[in-house]
C-alpha positions as CSV (number, residue, x, y, z in Angstrom):
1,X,0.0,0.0,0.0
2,X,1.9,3.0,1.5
3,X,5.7,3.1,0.9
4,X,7.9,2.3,4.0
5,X,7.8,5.1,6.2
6,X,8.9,5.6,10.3
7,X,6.0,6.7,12.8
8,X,6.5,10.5,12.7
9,X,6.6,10.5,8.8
10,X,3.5,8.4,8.3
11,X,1.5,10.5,11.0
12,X,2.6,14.0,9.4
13,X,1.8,12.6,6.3
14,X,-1.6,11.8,7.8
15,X,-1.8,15.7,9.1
16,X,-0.8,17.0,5.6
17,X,-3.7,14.8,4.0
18,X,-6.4,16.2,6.6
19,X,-5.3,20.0,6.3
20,X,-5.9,19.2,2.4
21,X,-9.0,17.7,3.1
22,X,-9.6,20.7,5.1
23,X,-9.0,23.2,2.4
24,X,-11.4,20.6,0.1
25,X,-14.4,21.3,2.3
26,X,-13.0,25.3,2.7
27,X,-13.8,25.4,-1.3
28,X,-16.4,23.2,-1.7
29,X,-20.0,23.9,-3.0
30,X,-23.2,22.1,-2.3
31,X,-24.1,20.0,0.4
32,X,-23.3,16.4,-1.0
33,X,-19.6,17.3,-1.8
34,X,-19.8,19.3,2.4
35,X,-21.0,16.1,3.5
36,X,-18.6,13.8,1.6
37,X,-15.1,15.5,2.5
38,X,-16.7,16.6,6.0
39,X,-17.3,12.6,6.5
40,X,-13.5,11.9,4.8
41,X,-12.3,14.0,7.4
42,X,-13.9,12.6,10.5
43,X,-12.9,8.7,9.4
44,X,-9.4,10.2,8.9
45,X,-8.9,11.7,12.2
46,X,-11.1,9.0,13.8
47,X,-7.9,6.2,12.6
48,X,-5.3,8.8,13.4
49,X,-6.4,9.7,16.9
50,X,-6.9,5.8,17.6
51,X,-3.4,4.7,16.4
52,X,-1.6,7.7,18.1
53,X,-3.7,6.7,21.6
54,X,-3.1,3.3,20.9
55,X,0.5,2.7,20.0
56,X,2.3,6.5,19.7
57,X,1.6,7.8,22.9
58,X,1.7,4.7,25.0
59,X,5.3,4.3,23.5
60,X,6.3,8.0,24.5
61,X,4.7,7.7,27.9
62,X,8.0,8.6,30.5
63,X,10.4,9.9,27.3
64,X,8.5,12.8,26.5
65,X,7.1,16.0,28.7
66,X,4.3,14.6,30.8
67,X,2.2,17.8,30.2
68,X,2.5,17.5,26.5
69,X,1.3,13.6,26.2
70,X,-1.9,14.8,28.4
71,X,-2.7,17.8,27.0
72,X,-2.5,16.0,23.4
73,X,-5.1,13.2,24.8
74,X,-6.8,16.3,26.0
75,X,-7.0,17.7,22.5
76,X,-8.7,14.3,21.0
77,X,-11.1,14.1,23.3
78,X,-12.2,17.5,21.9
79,X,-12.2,16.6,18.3
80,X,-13.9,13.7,19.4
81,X,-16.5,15.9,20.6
82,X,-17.4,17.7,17.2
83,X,-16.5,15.1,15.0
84,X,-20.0,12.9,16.9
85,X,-21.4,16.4,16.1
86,X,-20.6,16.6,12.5
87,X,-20.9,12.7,11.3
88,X,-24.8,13.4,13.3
89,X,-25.8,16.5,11.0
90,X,-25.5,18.1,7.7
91,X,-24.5,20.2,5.7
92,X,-28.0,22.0,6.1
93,X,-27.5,22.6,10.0
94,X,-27.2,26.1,11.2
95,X,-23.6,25.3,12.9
96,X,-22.7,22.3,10.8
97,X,-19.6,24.7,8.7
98,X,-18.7,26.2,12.0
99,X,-18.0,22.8,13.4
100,X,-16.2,22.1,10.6
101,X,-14.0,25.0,10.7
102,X,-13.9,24.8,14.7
103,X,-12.6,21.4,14.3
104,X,-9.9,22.5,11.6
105,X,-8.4,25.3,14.1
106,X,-8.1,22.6,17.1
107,X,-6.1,19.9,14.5
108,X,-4.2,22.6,13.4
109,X,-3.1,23.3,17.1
110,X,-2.8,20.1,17.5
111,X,-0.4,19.4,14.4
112,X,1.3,22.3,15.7
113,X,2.1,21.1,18.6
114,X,2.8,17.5,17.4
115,X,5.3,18.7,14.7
116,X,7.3,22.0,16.4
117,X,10.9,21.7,16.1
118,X,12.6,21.0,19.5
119,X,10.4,20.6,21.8
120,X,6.9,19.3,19.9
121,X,6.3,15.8,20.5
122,X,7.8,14.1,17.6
123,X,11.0,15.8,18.2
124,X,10.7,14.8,21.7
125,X,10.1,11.1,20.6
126,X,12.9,11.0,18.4
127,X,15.5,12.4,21.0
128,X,14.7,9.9,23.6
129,X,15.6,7.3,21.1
130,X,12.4,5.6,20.2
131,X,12.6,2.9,17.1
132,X,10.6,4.7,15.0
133,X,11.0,2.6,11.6
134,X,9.3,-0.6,14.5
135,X,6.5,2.1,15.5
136,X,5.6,3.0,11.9
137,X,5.2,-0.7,10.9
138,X,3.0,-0.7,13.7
139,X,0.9,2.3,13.4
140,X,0.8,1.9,9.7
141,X,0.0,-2.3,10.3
142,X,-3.4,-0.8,12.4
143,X,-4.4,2.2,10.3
144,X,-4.3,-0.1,7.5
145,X,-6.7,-2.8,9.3
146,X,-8.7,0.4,10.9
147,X,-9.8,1.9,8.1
148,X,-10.7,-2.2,6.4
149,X,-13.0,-2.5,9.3
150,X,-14.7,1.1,8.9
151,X,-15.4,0.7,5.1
152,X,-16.2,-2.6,5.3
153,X,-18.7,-2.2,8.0
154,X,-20.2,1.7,6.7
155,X,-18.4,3.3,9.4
156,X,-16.9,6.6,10.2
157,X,-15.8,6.0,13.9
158,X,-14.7,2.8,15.8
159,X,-17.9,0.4,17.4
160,X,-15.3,-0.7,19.7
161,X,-14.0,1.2,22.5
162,X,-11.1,2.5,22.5
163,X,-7.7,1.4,24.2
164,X,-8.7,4.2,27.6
165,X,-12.3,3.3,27.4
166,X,-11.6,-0.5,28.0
167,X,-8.6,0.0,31.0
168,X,-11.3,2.0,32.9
């Protein structure tokens, strides 16, 4: 499928393919095409949220800044938030584009975050020494059977619970 690629490569590569997607609905016109790209973007950051929580930040849990691991779970549980919102409306709702756009500004604070040189995350990560060619075969091992079971099955987000919903 993908070319070989280590964990912080395949999940910016992930971010750059939702900011497009991003733009997409910015520029889009009628409510199918909304819908369709708005529904895109919600099964994208759906996977990407589960394999970071899953496998990413599990591995960076002690080499990282403890404040920075919990205030990016913090961050999905907000996009979780408005992407239920958007995969329940449409296009036709009074705030469906500003939940859209909402949702965009928190991801890009998030990527943000994620990506800044230094002392973001993935810089972080890669500092303390982490296998990250052994962590992208993982993530990309999962995202790849992730997003089988959601197109298989009609979904846009997981009927499972997810890896802190079950250790409760």
């Amino acid at each position: 499928m993908a070319e070989k690629q280590d964990a912080i490569a395949l999940l910016k590569a992930d971010h750059r393919k939702v900011e497009e997607l991003f733009e997409r609905f910015e520029n889009a016109r009628g409510e199918g095409s909304k819908q369709k790209i708005a529904l895109d973007i919600c099964l994208e950051l759906t996977v990407h949220a589960q394999i970071e929580e899953e496998i990413f930040y599990p591995a960076c849990e002690g080499k990282i800044e403890e404040d920075l691991l919990k205030e990016a779970y913090v961050e999905h549980d907000g996009a979780k938030v408005l992407i239920a919102e958007i995969e329940a409306g449409a296009p036709s709702d009074e705030f469906y584009d500003a939940k859209v756009k909402v949702l965009s500004e928190q991801i890009e604070h998030h990527v943000e975050e994620e990506e800044k040189r230094m002392e973001g995350m993935f810089s972080q990560a890669r500092n303390a020494g982490l296998d990250m060619d052994s962590l992208g075969d993982h993530l990309r091992a999962r995202k790849e059977e992730l997003l089988a079971h959601y197109k298989a099955n009609g979904l846009t987000k997981p009927e499972t619970t997810t890896l802190t919903e079950a250790t409760v």
